[in-house]
BAFIPA-215547 format. One record per atom (N, C-alpha, C): residue number from 0; residue in one letter; atom name; z, x, y. Coordinates in nm, 4 decimals, decimal comma. Example, Ala and Ser with C-alpha at 12.3 -4.5 7.8 and 13.67 -1.06 7.14 Angstrom:
residues 2
nulum zafi:0; badren:A; lumdo:N; c3:0,7800; c1:1,3190; c2:-0,5690
nulum zafi:0; badren:A; lumdo:CA; c3:0,7800; c1:1,2300; c2:-0,4500
nulum zafi:0; badren:A; lumdo:C; c3:0,7800; c1:1,3200; c2:-0,3300
nulum zafi:1; badren:S; lumdo:N; c3:0,7080; c1:1,2850; c2:-0,2250
nulum zafi:1; badren:S; lumdo:CA; c3:0,7140; c1:1,3670; c2:-0,1060
nulum zafi:1; badren:S; lumdo:C; c3:0,7870; c1:1,2900; c2:0,0030
This chain:
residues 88
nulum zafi:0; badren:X; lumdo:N; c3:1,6092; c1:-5,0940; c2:-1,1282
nulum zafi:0; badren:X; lumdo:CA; c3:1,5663; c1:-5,0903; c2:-1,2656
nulum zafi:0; badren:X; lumdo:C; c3:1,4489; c1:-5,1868; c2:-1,2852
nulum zafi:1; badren:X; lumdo:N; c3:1,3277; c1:-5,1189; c2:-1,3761
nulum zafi:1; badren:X; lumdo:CA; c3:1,2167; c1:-5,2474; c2:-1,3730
nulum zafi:1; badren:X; lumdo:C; c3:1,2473; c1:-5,2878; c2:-1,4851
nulum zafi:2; badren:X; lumdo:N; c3:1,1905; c1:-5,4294; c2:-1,4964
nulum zafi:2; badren:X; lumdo:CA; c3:1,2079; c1:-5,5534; c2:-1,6199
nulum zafi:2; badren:X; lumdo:C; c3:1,1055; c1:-5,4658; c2:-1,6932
nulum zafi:3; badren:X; lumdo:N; c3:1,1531; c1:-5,5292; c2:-1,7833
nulum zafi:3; badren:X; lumdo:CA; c3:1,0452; c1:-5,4827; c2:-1,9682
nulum zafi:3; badren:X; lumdo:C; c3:0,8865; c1:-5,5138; c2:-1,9167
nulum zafi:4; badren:X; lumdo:N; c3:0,8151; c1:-5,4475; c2:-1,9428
nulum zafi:4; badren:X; lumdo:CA; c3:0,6593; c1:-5,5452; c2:-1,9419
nulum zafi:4; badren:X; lumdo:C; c3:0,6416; c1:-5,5958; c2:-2,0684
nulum zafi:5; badren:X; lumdo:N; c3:0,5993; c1:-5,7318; c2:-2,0782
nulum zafi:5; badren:X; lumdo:CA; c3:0,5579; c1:-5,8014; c2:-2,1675
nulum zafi:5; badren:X; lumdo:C; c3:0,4131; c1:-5,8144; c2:-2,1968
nulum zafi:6; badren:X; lumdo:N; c3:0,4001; c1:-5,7994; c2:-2,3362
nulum zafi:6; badren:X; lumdo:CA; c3:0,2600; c1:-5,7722; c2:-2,3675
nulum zafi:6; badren:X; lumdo:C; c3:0,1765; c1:-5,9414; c2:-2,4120
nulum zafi:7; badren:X; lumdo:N; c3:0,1186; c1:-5,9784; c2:-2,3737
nulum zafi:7; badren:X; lumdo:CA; c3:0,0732; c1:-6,1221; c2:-2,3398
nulum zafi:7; badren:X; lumdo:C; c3:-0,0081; c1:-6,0816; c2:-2,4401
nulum zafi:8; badren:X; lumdo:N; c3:-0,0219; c1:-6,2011; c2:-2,5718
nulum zafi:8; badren:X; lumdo:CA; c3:-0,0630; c1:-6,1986; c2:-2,6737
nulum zafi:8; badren:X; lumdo:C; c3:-0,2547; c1:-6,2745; c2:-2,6457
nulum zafi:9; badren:X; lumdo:N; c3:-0,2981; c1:-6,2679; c2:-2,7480
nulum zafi:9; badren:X; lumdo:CA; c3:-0,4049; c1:-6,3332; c2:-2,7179
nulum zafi:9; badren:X; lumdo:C; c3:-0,4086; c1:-6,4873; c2:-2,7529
nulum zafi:10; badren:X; lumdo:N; c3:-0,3376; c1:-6,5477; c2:-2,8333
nulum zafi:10; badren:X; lumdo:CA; c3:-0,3102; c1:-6,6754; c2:-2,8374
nulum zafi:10; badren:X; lumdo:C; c3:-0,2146; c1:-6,7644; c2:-2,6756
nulum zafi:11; badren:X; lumdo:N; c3:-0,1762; c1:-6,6810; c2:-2,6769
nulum zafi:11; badren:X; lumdo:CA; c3:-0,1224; c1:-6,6938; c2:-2,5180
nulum zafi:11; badren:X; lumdo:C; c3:-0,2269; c1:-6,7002; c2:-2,4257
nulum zafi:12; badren:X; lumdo:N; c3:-0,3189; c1:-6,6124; c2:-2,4072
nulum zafi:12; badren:X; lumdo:CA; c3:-0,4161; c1:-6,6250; c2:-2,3297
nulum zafi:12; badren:X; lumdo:C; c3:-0,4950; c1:-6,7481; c2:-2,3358
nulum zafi:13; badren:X; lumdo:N; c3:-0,4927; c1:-6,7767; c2:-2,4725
nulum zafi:13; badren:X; lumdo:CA; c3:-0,5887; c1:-6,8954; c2:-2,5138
nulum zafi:13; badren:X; lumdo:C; c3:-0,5308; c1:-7,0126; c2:-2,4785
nulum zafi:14; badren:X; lumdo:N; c3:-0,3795; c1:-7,0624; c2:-2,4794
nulum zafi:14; badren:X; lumdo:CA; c3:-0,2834; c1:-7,1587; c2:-2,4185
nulum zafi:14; badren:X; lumdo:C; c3:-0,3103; c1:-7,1833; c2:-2,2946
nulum zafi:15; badren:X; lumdo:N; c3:-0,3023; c1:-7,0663; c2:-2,2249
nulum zafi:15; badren:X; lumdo:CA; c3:-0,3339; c1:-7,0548; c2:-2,0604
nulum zafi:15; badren:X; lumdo:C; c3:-0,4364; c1:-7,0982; c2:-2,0260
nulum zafi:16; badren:X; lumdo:N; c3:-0,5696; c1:-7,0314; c2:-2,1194
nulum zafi:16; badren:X; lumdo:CA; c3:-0,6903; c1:-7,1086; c2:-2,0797
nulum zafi:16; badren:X; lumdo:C; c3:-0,7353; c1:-7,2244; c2:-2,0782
nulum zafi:17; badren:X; lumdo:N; c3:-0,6500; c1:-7,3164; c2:-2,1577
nulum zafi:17; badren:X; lumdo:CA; c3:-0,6380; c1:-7,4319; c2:-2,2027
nulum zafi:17; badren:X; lumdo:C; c3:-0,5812; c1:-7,5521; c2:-2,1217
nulum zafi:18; badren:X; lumdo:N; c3:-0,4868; c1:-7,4437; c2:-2,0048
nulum zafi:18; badren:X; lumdo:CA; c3:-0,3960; c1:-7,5286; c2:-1,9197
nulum zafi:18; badren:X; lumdo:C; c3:-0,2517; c1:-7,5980; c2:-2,0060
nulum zafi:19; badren:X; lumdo:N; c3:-0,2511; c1:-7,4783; c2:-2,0680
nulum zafi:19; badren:X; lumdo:CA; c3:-0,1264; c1:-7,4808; c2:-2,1423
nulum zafi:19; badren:X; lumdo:C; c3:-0,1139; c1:-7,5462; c2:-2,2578
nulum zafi:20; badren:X; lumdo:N; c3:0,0037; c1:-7,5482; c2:-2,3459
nulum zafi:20; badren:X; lumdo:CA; c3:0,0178; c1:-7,5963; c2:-2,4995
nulum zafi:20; badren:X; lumdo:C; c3:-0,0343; c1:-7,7267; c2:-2,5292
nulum zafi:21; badren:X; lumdo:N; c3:0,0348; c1:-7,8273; c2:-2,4544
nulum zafi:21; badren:X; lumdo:CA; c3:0,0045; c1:-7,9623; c2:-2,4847
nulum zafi:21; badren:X; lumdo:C; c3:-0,1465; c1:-7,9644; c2:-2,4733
nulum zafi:22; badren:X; lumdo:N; c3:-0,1996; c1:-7,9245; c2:-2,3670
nulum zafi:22; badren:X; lumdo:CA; c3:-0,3863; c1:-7,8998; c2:-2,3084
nulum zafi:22; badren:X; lumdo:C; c3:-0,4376; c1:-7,8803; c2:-2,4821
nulum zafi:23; badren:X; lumdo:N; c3:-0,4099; c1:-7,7171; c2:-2,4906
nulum zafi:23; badren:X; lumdo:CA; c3:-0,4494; c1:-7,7150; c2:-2,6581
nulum zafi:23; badren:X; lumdo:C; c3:-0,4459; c1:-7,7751; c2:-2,7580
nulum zafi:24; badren:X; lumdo:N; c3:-0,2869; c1:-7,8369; c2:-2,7657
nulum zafi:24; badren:X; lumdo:CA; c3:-0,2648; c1:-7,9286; c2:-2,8362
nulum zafi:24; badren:X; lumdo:C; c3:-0,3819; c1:-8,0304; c2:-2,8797
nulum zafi:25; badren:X; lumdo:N; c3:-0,4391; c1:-8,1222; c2:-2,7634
nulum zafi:25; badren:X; lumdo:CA; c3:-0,4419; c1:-8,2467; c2:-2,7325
nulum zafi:25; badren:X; lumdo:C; c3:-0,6335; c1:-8,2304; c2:-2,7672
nulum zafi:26; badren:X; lumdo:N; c3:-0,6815; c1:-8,1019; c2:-2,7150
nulum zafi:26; badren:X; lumdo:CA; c3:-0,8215; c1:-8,0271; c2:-2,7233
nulum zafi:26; badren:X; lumdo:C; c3:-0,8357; c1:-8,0117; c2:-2,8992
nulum zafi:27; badren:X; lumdo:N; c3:-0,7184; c1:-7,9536; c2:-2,9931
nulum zafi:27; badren:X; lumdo:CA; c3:-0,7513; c1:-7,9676; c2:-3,1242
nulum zafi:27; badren:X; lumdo:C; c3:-0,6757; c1:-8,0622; c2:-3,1908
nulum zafi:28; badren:X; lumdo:N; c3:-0,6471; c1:-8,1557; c2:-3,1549
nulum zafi:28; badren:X; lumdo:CA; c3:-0,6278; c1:-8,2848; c2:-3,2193
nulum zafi:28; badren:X; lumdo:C; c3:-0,4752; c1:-8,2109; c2:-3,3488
nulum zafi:29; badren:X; lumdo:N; c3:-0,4088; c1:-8,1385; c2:-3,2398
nulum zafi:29; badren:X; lumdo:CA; c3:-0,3221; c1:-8,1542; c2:-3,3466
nulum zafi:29; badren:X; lumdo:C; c3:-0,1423; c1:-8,1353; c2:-3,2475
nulum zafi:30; badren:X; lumdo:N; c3:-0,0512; c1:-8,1407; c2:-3,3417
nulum zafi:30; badren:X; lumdo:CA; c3:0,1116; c1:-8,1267; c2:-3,2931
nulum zafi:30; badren:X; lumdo:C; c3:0,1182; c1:-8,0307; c2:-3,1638
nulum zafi:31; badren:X; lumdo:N; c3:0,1451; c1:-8,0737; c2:-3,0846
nulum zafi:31; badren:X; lumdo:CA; c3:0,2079; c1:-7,9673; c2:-2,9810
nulum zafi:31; badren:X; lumdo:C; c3:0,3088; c1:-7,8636; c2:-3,0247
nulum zafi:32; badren:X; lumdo:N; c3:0,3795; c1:-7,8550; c2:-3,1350
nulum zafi:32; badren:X; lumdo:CA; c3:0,5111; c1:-7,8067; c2:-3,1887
nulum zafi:32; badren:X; lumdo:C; c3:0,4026; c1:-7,7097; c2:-3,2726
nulum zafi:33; badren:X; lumdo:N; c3:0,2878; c1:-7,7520; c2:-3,3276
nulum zafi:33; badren:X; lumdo:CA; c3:0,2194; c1:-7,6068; c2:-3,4017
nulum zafi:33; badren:X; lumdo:C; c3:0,1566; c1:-7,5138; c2:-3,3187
nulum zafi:34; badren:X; lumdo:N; c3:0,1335; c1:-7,5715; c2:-3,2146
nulum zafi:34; badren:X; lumdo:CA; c3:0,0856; c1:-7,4585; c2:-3,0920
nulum zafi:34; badren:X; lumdo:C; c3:0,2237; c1:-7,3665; c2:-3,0274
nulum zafi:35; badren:X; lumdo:N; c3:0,3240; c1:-7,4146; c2:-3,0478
nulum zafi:35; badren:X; lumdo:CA; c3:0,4291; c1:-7,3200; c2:-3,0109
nulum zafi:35; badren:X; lumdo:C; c3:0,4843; c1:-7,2249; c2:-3,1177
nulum zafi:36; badren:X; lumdo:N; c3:0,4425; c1:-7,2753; c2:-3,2322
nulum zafi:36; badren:X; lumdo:CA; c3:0,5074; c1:-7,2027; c2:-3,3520
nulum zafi:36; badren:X; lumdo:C; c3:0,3892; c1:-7,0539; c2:-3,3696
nulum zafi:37; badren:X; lumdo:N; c3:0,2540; c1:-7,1172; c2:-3,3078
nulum zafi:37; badren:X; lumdo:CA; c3:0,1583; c1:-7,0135; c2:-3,2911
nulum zafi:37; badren:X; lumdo:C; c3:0,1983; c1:-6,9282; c2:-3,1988
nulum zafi:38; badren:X; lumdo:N; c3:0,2377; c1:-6,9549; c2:-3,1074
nulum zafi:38; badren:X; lumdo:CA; c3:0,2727; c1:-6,8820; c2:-2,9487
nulum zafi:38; badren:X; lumdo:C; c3:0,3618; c1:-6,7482; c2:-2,9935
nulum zafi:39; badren:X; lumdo:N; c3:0,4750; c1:-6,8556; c2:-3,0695
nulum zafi:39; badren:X; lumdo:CA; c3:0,6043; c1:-6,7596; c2:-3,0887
nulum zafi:39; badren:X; lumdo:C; c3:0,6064; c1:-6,6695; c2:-3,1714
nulum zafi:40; badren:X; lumdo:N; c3:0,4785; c1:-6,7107; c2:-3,2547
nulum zafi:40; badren:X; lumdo:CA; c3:0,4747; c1:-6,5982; c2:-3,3901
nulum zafi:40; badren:X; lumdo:C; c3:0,5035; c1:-6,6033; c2:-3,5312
nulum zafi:41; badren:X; lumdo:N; c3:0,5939; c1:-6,7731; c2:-3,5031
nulum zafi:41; badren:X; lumdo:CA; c3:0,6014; c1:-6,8137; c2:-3,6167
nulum zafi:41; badren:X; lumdo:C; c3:0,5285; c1:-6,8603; c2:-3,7609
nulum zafi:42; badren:X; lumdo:N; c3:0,4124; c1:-6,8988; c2:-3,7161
nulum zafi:42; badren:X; lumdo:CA; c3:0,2923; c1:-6,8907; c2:-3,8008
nulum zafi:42; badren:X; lumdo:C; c3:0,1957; c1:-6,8506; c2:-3,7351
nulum zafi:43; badren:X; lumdo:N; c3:0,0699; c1:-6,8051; c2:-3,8204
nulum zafi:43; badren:X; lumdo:CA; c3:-0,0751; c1:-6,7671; c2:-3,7724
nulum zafi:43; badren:X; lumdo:C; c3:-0,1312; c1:-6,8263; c2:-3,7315
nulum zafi:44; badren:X; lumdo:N; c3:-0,2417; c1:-6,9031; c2:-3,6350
nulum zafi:44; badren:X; lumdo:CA; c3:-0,3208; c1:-6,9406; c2:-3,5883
nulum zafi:44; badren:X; lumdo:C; c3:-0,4201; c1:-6,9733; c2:-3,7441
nulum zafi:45; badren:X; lumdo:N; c3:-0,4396; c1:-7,0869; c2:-3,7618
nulum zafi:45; badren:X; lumdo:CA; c3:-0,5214; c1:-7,1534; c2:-3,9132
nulum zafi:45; badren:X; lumdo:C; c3:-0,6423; c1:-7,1061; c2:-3,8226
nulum zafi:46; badren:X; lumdo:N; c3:-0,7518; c1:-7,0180; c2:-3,9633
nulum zafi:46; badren:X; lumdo:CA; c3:-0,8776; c1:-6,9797; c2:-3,9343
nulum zafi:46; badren:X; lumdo:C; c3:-0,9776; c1:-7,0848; c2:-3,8645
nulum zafi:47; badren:X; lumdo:N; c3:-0,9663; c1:-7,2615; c2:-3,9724
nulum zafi:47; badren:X; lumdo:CA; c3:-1,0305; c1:-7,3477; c2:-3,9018
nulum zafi:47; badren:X; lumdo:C; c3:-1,0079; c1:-7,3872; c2:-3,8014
nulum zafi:48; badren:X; lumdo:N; c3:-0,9377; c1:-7,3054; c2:-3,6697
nulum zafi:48; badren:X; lumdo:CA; c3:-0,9276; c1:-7,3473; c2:-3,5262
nulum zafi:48; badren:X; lumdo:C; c3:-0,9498; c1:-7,2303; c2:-3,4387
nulum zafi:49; badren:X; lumdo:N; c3:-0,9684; c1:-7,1293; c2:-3,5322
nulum zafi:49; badren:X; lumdo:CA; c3:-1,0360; c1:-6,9897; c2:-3,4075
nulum zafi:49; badren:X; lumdo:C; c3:-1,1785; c1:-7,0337; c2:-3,3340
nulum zafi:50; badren:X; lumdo:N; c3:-1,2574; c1:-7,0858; c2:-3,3975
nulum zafi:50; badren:X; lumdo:CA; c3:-1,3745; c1:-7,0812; c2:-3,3599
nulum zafi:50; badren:X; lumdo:C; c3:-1,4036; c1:-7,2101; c2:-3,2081
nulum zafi:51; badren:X; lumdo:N; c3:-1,3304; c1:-7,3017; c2:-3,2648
nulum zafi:51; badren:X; lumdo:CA; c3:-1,2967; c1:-7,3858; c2:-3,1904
nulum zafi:51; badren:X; lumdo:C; c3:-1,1953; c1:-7,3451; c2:-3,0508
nulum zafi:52; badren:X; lumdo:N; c3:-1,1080; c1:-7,2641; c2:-3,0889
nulum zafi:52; badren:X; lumdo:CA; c3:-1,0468; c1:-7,2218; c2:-2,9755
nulum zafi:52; badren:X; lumdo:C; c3:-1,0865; c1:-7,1315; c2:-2,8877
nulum zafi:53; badren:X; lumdo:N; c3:-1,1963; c1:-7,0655; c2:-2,9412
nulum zafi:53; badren:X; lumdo:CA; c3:-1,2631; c1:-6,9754; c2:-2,8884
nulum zafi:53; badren:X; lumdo:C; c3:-1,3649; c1:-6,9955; c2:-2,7851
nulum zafi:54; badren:X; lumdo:N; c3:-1,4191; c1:-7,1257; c2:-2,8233
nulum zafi:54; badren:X; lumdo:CA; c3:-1,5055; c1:-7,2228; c2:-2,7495
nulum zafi:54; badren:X; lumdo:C; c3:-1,4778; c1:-7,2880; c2:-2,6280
nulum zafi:55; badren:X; lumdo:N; c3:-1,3267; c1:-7,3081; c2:-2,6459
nulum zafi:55; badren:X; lumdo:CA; c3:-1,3011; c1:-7,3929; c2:-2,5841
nulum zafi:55; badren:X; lumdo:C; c3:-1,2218; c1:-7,2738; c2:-2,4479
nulum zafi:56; badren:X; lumdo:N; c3:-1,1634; c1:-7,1761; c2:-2,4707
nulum zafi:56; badren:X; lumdo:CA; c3:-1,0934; c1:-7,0440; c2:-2,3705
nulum zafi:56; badren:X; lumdo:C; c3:-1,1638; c1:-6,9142; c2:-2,3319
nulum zafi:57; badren:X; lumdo:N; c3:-1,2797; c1:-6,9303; c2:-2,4588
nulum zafi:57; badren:X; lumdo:CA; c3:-1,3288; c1:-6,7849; c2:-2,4549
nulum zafi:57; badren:X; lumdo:C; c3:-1,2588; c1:-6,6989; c2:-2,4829
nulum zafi:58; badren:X; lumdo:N; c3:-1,1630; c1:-6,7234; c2:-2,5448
nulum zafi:58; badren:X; lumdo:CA; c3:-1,0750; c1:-6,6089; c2:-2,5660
nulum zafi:58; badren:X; lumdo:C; c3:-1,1363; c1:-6,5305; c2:-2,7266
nulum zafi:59; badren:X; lumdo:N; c3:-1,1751; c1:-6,4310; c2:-2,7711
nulum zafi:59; badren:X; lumdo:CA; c3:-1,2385; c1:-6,4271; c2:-2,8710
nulum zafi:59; badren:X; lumdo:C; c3:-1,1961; c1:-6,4166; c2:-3,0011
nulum zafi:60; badren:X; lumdo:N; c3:-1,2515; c1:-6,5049; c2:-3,1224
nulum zafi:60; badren:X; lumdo:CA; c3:-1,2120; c1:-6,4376; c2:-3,2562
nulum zafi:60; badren:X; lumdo:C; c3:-1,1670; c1:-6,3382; c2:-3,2964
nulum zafi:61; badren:X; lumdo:N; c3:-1,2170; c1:-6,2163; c2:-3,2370
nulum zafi:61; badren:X; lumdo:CA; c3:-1,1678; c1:-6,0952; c2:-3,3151
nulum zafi:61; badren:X; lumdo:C; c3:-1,0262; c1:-6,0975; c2:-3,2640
nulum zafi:62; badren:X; lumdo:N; c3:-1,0012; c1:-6,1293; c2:-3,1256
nulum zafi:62; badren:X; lumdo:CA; c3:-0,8239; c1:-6,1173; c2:-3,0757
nulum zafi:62; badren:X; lumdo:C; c3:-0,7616; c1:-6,2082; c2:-3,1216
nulum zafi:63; badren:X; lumdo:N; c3:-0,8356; c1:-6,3057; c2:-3,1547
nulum zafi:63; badren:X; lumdo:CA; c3:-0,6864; c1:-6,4421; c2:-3,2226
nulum zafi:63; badren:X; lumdo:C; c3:-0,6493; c1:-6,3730; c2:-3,3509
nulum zafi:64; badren:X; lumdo:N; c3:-0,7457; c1:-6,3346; c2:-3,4198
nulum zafi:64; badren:X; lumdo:CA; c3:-0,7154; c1:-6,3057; c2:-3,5696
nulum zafi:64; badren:X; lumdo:C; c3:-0,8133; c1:-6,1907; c2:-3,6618
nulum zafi:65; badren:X; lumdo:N; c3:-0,7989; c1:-6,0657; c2:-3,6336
nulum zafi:65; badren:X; lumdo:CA; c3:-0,8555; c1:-5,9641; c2:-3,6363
nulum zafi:65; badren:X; lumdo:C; c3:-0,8617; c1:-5,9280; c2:-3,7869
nulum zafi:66; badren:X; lumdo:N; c3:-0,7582; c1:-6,0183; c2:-3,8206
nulum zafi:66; badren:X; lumdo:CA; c3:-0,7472; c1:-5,9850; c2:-3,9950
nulum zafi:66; badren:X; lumdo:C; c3:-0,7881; c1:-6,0542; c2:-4,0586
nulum zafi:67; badren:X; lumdo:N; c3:-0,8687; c1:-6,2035; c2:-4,0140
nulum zafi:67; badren:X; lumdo:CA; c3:-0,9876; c1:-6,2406; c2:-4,0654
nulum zafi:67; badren:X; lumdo:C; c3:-1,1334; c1:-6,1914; c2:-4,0207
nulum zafi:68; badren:X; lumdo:N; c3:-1,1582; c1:-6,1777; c2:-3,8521
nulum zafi:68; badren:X; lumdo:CA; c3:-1,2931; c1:-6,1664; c2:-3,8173
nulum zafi:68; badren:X; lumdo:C; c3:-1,3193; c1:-6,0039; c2:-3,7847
nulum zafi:69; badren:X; lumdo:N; c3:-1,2293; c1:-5,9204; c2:-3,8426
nulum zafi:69; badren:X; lumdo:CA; c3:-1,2108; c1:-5,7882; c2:-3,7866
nulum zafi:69; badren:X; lumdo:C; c3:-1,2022; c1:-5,7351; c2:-3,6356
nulum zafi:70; badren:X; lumdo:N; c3:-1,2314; c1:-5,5989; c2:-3,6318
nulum zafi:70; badren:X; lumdo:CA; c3:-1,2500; c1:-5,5981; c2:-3,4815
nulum zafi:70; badren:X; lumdo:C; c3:-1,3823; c1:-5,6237; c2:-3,4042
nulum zafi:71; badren:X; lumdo:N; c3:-1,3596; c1:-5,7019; c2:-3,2717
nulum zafi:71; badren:X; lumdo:CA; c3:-1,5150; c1:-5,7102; c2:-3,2150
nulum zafi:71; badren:X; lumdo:C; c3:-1,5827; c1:-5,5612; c2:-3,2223
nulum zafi:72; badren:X; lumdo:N; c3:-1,6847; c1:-5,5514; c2:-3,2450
nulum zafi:72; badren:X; lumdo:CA; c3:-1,8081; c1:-5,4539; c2:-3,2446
nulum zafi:72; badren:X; lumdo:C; c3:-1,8040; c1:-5,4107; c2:-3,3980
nulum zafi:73; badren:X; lumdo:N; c3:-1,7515; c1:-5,4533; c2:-3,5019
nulum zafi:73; badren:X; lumdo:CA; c3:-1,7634; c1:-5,4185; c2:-3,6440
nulum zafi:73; badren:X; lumdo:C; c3:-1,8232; c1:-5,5542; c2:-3,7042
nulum zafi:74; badren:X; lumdo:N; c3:-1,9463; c1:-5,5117; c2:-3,7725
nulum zafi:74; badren:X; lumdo:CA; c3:-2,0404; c1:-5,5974; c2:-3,8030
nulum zafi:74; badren:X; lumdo:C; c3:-1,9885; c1:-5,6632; c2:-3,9823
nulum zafi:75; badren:X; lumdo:N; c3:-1,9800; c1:-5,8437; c2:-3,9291
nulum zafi:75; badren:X; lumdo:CA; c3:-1,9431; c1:-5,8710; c2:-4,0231
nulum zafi:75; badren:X; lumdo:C; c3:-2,0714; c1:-5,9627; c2:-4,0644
nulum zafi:76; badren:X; lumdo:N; c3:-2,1180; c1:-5,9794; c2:-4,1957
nulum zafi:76; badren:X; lumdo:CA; c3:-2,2903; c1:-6,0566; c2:-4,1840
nulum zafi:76; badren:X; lumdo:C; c3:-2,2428; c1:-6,1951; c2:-4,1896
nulum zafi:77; badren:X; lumdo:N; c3:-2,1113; c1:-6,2526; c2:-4,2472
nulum zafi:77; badren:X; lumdo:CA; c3:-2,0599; c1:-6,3525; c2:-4,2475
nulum zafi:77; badren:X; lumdo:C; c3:-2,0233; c1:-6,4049; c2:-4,1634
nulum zafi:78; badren:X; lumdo:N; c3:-1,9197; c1:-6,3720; c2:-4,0631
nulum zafi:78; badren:X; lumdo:CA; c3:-1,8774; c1:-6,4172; c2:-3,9634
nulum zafi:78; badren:X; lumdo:C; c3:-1,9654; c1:-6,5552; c2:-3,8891
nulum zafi:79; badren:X; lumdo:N; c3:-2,0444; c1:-6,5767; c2:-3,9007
nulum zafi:79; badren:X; lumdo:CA; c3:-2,1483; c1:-6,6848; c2:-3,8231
nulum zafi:79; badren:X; lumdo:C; c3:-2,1419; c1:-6,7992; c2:-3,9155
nulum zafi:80; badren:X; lumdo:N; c3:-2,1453; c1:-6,7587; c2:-4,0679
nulum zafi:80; badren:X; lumdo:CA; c3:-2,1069; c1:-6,8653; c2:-4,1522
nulum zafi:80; badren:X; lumdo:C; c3:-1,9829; c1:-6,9918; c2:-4,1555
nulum zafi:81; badren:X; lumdo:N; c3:-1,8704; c1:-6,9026; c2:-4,0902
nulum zafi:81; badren:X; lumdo:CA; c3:-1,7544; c1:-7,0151; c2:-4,1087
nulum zafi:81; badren:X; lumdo:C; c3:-1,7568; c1:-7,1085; c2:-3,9480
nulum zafi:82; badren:X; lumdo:N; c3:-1,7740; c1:-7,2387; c2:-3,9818
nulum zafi:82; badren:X; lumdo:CA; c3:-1,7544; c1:-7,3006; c2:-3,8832
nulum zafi:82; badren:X; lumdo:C; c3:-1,6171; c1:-7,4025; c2:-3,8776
nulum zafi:83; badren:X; lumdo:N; c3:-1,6344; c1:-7,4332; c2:-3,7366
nulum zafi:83; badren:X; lumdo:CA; c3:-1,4721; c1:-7,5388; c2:-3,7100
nulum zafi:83; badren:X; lumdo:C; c3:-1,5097; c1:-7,6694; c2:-3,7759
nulum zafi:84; badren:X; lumdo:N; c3:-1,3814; c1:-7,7571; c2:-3,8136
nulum zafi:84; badren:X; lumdo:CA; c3:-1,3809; c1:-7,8381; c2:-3,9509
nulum zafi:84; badren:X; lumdo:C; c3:-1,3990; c1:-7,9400; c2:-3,8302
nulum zafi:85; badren:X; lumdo:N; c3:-1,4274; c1:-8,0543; c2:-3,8148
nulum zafi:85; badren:X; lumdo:CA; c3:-1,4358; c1:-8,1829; c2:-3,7330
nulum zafi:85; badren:X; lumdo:C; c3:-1,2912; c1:-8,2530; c2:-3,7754
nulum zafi:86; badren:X; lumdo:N; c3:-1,2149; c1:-8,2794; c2:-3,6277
nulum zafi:86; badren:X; lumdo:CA; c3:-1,0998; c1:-8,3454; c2:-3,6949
nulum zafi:86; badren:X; lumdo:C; c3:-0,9709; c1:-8,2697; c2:-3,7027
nulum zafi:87; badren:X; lumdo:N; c3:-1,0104; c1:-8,1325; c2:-3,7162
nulum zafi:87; badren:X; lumdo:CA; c3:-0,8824; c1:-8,0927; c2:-3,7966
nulum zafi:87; badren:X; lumdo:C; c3:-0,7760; c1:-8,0047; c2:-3,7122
């Protein structure tokens, strides 16, 4: 019998790229416990850390959070406007 396949989220990817939670953690200056609550699904990924996380994994905006930056290749004129907060 094969195991379930698990569908590896894109915030996951971004953890990984990071060299894991605490890595992220420690890269946006914030709780290790909110990077797992992101992981698990329990809350959203806060907009002021896509851009930043994105930077930092390459993992892209449109996959962390598609329901702010839409999908990649749909032209948003804004999107370039919001930047990562210093600090936060």
């Amino acid at each position: 019998m094969n195991a379930p396949t698990q569908t590896v989220t894109p915030i996951q990817k971004a953890i990984e790229a990071a060299g894991g939670q605490g890595a992220l953690a420690r890269l946006l200056k914030v709780h290790p416990a909110l990077v797992s609550q992101w992981r698990t699904g329990r809350r959203p990924v806060a907009a002021h850390h896509i851009l930043s996380i994105e930077a930092m994994t390459l993992v892209s905006r449109h996959e962390l959070r598609p329901d702010i930056f839409g999908v990649q290749g749909e032209s948003d004129p804004d999107a370039d406007r919001i930047v990562p907060v210093e600090g936060a």
